[in-house]
C-alpha positions as CSV (number, residue, x, y, z in Angstrom):
1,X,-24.4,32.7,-34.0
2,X,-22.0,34.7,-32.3
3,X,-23.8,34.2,-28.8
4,X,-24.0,30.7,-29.2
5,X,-20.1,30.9,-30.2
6,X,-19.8,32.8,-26.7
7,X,-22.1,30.4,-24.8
8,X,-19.8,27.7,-26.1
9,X,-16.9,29.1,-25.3
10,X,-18.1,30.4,-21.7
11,X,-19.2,26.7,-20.9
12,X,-16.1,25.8,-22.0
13,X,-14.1,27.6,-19.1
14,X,-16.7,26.9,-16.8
15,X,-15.8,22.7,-17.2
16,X,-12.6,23.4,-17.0
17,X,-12.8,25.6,-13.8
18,X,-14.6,23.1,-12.4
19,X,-12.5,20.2,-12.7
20,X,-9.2,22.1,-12.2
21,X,-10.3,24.0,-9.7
22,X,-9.5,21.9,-6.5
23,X,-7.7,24.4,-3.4
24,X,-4.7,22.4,-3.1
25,X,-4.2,23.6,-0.1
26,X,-7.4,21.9,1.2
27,X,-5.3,18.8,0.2
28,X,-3.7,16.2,3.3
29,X,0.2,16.7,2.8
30,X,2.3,14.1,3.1
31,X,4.9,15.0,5.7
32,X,6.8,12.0,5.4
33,X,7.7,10.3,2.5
34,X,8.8,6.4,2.1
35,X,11.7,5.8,0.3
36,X,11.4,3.2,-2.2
37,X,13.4,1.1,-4.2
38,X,11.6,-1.4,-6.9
39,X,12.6,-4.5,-8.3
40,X,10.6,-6.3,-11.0
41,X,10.9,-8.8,-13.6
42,X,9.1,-7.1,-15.8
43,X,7.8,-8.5,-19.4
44,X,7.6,-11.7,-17.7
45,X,3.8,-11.1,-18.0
46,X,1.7,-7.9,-18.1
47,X,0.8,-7.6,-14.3
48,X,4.7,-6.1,-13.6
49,X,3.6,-3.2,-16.3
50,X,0.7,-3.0,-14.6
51,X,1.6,-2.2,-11.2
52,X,4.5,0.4,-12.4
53,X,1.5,2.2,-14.2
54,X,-0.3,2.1,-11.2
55,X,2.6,3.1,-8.6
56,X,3.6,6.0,-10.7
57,X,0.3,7.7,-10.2
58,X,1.1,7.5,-6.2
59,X,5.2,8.4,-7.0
60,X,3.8,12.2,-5.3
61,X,3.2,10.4,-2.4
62,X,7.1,8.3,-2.3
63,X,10.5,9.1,-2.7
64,X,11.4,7.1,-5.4
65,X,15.1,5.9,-5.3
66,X,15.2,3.1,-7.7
67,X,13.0,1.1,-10.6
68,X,15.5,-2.3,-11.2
69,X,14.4,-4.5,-13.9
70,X,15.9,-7.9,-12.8
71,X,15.3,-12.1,-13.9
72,X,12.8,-14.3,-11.8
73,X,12.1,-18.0,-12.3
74,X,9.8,-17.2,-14.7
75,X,12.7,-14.6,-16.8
76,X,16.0,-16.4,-16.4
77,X,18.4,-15.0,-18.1
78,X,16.6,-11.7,-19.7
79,X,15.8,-8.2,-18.5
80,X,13.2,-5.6,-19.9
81,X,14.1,-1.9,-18.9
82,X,12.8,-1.0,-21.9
83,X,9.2,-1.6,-21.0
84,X,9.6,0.2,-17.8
85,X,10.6,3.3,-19.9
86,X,7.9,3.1,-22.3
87,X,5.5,3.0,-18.9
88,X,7.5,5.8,-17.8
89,X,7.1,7.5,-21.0
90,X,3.7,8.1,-20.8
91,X,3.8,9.1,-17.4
92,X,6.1,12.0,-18.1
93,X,3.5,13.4,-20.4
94,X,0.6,13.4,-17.8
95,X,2.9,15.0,-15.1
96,X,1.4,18.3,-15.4
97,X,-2.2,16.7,-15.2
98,X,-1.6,14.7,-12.1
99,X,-0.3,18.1,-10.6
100,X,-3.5,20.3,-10.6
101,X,-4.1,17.6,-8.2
102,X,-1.0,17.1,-5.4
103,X,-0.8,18.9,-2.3
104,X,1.4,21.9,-2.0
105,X,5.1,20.5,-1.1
106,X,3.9,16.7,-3.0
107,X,4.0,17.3,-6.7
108,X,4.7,14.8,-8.7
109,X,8.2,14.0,-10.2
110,X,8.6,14.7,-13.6
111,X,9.5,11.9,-16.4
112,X,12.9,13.0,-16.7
113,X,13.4,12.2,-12.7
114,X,11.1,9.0,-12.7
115,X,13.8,7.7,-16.3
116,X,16.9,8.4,-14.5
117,X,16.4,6.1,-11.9
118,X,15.9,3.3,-14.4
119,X,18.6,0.6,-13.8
120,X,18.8,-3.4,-14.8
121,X,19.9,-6.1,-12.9
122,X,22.0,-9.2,-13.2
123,X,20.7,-11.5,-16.6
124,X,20.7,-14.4,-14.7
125,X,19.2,-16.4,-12.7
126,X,18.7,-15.6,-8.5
127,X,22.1,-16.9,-6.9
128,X,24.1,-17.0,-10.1
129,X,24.8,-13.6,-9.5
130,X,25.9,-13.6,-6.0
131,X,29.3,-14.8,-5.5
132,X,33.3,-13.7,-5.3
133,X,34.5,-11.6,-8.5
134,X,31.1,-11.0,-9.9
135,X,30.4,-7.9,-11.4
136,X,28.1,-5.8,-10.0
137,X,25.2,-4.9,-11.8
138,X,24.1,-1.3,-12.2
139,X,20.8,-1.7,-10.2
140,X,23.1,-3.3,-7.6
141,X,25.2,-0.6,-7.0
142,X,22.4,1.6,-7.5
143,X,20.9,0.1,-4.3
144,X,24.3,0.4,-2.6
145,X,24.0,3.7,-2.9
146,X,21.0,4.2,-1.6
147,X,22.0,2.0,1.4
148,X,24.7,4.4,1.9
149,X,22.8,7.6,2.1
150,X,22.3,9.7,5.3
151,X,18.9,9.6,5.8
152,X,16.5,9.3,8.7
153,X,14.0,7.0,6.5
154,X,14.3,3.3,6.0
155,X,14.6,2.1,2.4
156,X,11.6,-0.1,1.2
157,X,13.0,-2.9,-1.6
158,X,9.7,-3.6,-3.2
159,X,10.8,-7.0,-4.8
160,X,7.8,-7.9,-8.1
161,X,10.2,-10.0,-9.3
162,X,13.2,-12.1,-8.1
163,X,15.5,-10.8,-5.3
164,X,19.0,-11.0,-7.0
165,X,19.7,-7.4,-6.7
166,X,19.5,-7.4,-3.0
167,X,21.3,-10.7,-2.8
168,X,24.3,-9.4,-4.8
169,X,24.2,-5.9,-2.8
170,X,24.2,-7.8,0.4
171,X,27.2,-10.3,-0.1
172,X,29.2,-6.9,-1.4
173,X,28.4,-5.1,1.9
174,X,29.0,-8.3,4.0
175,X,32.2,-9.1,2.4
176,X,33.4,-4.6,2.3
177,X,32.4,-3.4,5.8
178,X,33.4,-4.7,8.9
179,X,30.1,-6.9,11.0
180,X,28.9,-3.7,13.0
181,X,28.8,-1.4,9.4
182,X,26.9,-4.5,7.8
183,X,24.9,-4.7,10.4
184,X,24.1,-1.3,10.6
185,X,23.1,-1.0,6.8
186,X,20.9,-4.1,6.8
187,X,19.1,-2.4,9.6
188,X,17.7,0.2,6.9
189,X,16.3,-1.9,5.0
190,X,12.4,-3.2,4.7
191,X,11.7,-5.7,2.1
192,X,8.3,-6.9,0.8
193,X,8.7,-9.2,-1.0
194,X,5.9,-11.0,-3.7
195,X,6.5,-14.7,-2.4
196,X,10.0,-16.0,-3.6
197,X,10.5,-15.7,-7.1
198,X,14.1,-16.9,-7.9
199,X,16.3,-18.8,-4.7
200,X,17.5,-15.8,-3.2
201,X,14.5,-14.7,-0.9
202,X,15.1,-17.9,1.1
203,X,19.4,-17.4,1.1
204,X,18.6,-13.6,2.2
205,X,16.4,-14.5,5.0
206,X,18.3,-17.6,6.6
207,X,22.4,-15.4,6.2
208,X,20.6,-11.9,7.5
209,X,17.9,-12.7,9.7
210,X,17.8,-9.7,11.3
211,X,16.4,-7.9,7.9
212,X,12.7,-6.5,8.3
213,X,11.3,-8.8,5.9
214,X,7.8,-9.3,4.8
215,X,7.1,-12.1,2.3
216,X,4.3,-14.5,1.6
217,X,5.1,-18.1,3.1
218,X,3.8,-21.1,1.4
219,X,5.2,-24.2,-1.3
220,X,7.2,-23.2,-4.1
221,X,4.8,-21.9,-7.1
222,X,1.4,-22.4,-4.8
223,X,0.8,-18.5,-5.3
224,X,-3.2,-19.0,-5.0
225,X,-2.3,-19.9,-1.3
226,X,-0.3,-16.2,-0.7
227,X,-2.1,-13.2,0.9
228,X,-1.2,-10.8,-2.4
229,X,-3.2,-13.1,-4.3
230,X,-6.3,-11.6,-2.6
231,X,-5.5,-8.1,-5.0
232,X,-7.7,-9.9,-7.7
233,X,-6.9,-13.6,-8.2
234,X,-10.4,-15.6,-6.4
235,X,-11.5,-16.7,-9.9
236,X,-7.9,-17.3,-11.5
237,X,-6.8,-19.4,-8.3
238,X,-10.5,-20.7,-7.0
239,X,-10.1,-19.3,-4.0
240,X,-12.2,-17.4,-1.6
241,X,-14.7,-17.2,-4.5
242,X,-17.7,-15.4,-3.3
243,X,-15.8,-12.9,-0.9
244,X,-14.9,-9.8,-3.0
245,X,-16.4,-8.0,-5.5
246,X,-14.4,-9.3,-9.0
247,X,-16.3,-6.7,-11.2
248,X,-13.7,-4.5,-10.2
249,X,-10.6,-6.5,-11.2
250,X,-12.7,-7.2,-14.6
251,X,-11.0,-6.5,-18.3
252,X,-14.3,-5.1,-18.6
253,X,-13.6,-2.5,-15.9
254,X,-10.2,-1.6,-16.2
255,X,-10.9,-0.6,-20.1
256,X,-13.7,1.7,-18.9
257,X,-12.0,3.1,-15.7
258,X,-8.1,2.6,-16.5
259,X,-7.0,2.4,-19.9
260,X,-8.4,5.4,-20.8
261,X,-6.8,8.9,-21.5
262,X,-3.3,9.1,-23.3
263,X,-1.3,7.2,-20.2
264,X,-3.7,4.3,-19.0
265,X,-4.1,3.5,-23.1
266,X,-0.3,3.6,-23.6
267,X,0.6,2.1,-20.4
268,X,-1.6,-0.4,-18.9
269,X,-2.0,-3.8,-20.7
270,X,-4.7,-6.6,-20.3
271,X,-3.7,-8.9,-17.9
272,X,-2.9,-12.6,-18.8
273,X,-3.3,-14.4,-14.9
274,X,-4.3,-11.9,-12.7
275,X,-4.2,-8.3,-12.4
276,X,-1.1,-6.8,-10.9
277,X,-0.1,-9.5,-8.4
278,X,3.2,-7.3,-7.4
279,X,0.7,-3.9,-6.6
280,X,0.2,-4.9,-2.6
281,X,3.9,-4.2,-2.0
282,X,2.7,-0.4,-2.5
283,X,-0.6,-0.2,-1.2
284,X,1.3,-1.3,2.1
285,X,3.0,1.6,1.9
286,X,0.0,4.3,0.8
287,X,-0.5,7.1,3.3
288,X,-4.7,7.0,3.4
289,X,-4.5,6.7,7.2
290,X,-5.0,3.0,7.4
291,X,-1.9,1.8,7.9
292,X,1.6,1.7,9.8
293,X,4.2,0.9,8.0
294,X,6.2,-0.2,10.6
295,X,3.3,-2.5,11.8
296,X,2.6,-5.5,9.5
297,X,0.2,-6.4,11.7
298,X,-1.8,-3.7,11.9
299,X,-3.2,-4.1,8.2
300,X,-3.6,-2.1,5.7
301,X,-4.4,-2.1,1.3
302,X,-1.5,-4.1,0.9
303,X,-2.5,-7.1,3.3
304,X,-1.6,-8.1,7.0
305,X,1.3,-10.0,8.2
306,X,2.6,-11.0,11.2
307,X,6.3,-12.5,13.0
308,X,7.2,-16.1,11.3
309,X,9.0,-16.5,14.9
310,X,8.5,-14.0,17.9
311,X,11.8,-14.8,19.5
312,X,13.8,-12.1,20.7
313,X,16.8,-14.2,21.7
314,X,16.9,-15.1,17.3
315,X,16.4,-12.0,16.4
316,X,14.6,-13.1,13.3
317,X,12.8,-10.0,11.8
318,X,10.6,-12.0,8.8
319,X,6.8,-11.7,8.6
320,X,4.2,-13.8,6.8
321,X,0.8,-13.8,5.9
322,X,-2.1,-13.3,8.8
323,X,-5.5,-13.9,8.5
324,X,-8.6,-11.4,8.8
325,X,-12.4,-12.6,9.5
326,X,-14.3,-10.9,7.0
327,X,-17.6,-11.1,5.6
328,X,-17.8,-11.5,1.8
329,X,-19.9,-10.0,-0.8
330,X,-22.1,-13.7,-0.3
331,X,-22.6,-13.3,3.3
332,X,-20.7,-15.3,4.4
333,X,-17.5,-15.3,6.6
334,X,-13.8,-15.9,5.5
335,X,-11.0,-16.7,7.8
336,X,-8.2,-15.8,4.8
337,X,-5.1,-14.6,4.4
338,X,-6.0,-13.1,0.9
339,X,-9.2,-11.5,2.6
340,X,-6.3,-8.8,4.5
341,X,-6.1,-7.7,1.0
342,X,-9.6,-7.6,-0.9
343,X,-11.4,-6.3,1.8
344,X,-10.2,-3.1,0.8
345,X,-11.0,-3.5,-3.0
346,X,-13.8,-1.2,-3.7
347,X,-11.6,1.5,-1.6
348,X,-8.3,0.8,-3.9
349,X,-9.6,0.4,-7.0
350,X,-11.8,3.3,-7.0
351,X,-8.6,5.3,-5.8
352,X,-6.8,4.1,-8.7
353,X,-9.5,5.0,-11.1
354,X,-9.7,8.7,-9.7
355,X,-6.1,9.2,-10.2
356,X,-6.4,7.9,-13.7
357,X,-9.1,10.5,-14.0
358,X,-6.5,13.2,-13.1
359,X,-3.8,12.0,-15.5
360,X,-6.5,13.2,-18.2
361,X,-7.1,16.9,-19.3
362,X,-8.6,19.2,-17.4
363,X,-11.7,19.5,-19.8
364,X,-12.6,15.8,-19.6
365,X,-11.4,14.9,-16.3
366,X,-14.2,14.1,-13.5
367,X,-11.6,14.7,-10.9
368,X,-12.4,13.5,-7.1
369,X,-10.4,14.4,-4.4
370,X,-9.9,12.5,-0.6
371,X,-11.8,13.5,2.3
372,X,-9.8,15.2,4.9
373,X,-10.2,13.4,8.2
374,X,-10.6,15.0,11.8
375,X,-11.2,13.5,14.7
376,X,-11.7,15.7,17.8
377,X,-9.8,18.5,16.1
378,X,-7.0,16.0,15.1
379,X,-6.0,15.7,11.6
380,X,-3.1,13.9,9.6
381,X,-1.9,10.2,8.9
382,X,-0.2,9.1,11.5
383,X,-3.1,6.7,14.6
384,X,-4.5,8.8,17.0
385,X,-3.3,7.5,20.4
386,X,-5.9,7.6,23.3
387,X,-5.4,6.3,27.0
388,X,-8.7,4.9,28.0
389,X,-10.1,3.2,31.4
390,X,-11.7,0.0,31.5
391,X,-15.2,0.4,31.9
392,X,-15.6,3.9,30.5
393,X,-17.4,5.7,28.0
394,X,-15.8,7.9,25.3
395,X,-16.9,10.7,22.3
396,X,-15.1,10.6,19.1
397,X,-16.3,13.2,17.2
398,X,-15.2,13.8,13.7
399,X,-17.9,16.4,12.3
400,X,-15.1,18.9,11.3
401,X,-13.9,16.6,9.0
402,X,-14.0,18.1,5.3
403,X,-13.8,16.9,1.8
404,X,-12.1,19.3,-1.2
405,X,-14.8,18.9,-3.2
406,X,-18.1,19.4,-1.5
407,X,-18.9,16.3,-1.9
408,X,-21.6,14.5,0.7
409,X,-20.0,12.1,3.0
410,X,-20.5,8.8,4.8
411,X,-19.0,7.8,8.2
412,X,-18.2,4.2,8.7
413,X,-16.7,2.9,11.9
414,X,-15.6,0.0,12.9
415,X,-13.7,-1.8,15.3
416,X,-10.6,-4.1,13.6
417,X,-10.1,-6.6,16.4
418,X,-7.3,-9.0,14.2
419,X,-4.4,-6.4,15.2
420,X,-2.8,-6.8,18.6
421,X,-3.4,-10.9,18.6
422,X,-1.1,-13.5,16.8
423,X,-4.5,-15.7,17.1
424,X,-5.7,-15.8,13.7
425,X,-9.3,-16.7,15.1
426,X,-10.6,-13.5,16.6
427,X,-13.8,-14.2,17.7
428,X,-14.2,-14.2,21.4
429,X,-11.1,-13.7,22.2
430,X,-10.5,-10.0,21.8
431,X,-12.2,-7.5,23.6
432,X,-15.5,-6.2,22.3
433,X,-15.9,-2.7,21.6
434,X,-19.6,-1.0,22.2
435,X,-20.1,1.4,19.2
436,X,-23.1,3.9,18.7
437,X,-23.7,6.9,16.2
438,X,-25.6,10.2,16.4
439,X,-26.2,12.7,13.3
440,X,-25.2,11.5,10.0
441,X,-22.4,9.0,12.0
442,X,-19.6,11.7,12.4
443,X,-19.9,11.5,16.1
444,X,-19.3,7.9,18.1
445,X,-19.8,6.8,21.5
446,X,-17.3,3.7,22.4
447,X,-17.7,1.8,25.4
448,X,-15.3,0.4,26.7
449,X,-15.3,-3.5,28.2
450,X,-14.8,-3.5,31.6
451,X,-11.5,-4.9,33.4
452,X,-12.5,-8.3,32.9
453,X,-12.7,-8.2,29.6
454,X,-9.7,-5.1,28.7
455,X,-7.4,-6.3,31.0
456,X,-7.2,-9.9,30.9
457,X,-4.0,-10.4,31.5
458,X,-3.8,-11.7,27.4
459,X,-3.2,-8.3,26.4
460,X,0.2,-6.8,25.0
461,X,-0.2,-3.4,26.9
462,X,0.5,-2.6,30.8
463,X,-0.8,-5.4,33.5
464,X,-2.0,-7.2,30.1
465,X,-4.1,-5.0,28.9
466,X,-5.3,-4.7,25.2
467,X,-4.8,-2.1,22.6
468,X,-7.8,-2.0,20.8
469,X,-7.8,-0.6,17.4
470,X,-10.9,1.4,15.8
471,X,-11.0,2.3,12.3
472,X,-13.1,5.5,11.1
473,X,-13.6,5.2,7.2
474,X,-15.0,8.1,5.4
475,X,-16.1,8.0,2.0
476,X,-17.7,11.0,-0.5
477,X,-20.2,10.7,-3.4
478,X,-17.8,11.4,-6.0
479,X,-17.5,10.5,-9.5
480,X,-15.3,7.4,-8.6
481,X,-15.9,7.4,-4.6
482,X,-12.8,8.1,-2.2
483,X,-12.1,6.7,1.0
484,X,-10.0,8.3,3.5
485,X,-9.5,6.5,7.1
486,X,-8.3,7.3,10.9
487,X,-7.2,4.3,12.9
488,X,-7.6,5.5,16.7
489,X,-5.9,2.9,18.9
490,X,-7.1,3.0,22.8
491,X,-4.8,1.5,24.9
492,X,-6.7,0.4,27.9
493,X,-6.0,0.5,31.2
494,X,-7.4,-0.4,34.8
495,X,-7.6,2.7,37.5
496,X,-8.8,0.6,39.9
């Protein structure tokens, strides 16, 4: 009995060595760190408390500044902070979990940090509280703050719900610093916003135009029609039904892969529409390698958006949705707006489910870790920028690339020709790249179109010529499988 009791025990460690026993150090960093600010009218329906639950398992990779619970047209004249904190909550108890998993110098924040940035907004409803002698509210002057920090990083105002927080913070700097002060606040700023939910989006937009702002643009309340839809809604809205994968985005699912473990029980409700219709305003922002934040266009988890008006003489800085060509679980091709966004499900939801699977003990946990990407000795985030000549004939070779775990590993690339055009119809009209593998796909050979074809004249780059953007996508055999990526952008140009 006693060496079964030793067996046990020995086992015992042994589990627990190997899922705790990740090197961190083998872990990407994340150098930089968007600063984010959230406002959500949460307890409007579940999908707010959903996303929070979500973003907080990613809160190592952001610097959090603010989570606002504010009104929409759908919550009037009401705020919940209170179910943010109970999210929050829960969180603070898987803290040290999650961190047997961060990357030296990215730990996550602990509950205590995460609660004190909890604020509220105006109870009312969108312009109501925008106006002379108006109290500011203490998410407002929370945001003002912010605003007025010295820091090199933009602020990201992550709007789930309506946009009265920035309104009101806007008309006090407007109306307390002199044009060139204003100005030169506003110019912080990056909003994504999830369509307009109160009447303030539309005010912001046509008094500050010069405010990086992306927002879905469609008819009031036609939210099937807006890219973030594409995060799970084909069967709830009827559209693009047959593209994506919906057992994913199932209640079926999300009880067997998320609300599990002491926070994904206590945090994460059922949904009631759709499952967390405010989450794209983060995956936008996700450091995987995929994409640029200061690039709408270039796509990434949260979607793809592009300039509502490309004037320079307007200065108007406000995106909207763009469309992606992709082919659907059915075969066949979508031309969408919501396909910028569900093309990356199996990617983002298996993410989400490995990170619920760190929030758990380290007994129980089947913890999975990202590859690290490295393409001809390059590593990190950020695009890898190459110079190439019409015509010509490249290597990319990204065998050293390594993955925490040991796990086996599959090379995808693929070029992603919607980036660089404004014309939402790609084919035959940007330039073809000639892709072949050798070995297990690690290593690529790229051909490059000639100057016919790279140098059109149709081009944004030198003498017209295109920036072409490849996408590597590596992917492991773990429990839930991880993606990493490595967007290399050639910029091509003629020798002759």
């Amino acid at each position: 009995m006693a060496s079964l009791l030793t067996l046990t025990f020995l086992w015992t460690l042994v589990v627990q060595v190997l899922a705790r026993g990740v090197n961190r150090g083998a872990l990407l960093p994340y150098p930089d760190k968007p600063r984010v600010f959230i406002l959500s009218d949460i307890s409007n329906e579940p999908d707010d408390q959903e996303s929070l639950t979500r973003y907080l398992l990613y809160s190592n990779q952001f610097q959090t500044e603010g989570i606002v619970a504010t009104t929409s047209t759908w919550l009037r004249n009401a705020t919940h902070p209170e179910a943010m904190l109970l999210v929050m909550n829960a969180y603070g108890n898987v803290t040290e979990n999650l961190n047997q998993h961060a990357p030296p110098g990215s730990p996550y924040p602990s509950g205590d940090h995460i609660r004190s940035l909890l604020r509220t907004g105006p109870a009312v409803y969108g312009m109501e509280a925008v106006g002379k002698n108006i109290t500011l509210s203490s998410g407002t002057k929370l945001l003002i703050e912010r605003l007025q920090a010295e820091s090199d990083q933009p602020l990201w105002v992550l709007c789930w719900g309506g946009a009265n927080v920035l309104a009101q913070a806007l008309y006090e700097i407007e109306g307390t610093y002199s044009a060139a002060e204003a100005a030169a606040l506003r110019s912080k700023l990056r909003v994504y916003a999830i369509s307009d939910q109160d009447d303030t989006g539309a005010w912001i937009r046509q008094r500050f135009p010069d405010i990086f702002y992306i927002a879905s643009t469609h008819g009031w309340n036609q939210y099937g029609l807006a890219a973030w839809s594409g995060i799970s809604g084909e069967d709830y809205y009827g559209q693009d039904f047959g593209g994506p994968d919906p057992s994913k985005v199932s209640h079926e699912w999300l009880r067997e892969n998320i609300q599990i473990g002491p926070y994904g029980k206590e945090a994460y409700p059922n949904y009631a529409y759709i499952m967390e219709g405010d989450t794209p305003t983060f995956l936008y922002l996700i450091q995987n390698g995929l994409g640029v934040s200061e690039q709408p266009d270039y796509g990434s988890w949260g979607g793809r958006y592009a300039k509502v008006n490309p004037s320079t003489v307007l200065n108007f800085n406000a995106y909207a949705d763009a469309a992606d060509r992709v082919v659907g679980m059915n075969n066949e091709t979508f031309i969408s707006n919501r396909a910028t966004v569900w093309r990356w499900r199996d990617a983002y939801q298996n993410d989400f489910a490995a990170r619920m699977q760190w929030s758990l003990p380290a007994n129980v946990s089947r913890a999975n870790h990202h590859p690290v990407i490295s393409v001809n000795g390059s590593t990190g985030l950020t695009p890898l920028n190459i110079t190439v000549s019409t015509g010509s004939t490249i290597i990319l070779d990204a065998a050293d690339t390594q993955d925490p775990d040991g796990d086996r590993l599959s090379f995808r690339w693929f070029q992603y020709k919607e980036p660089g055009t404004n014309d939402w119809n790609v084919a035959g009209t940007v330039p073809q790249l000639n892709i072949s593998t050798a070995h297990d796909g690690s290593l690529a050979q790229i051909q490059i179109p000639q100057e016919s074809e790279s140098c059109d004249g149709k081009g944004s780059g030198p003498s017209g010529c295109w920036l072409l953007h490849l996408i590597l996508e590596v992917t492991d055999d773990g429990y839930h499988q991880l993606t990493s990526y490595r967007r290399v952008l050639l910029q091509t140009i003629n020798n002759a």
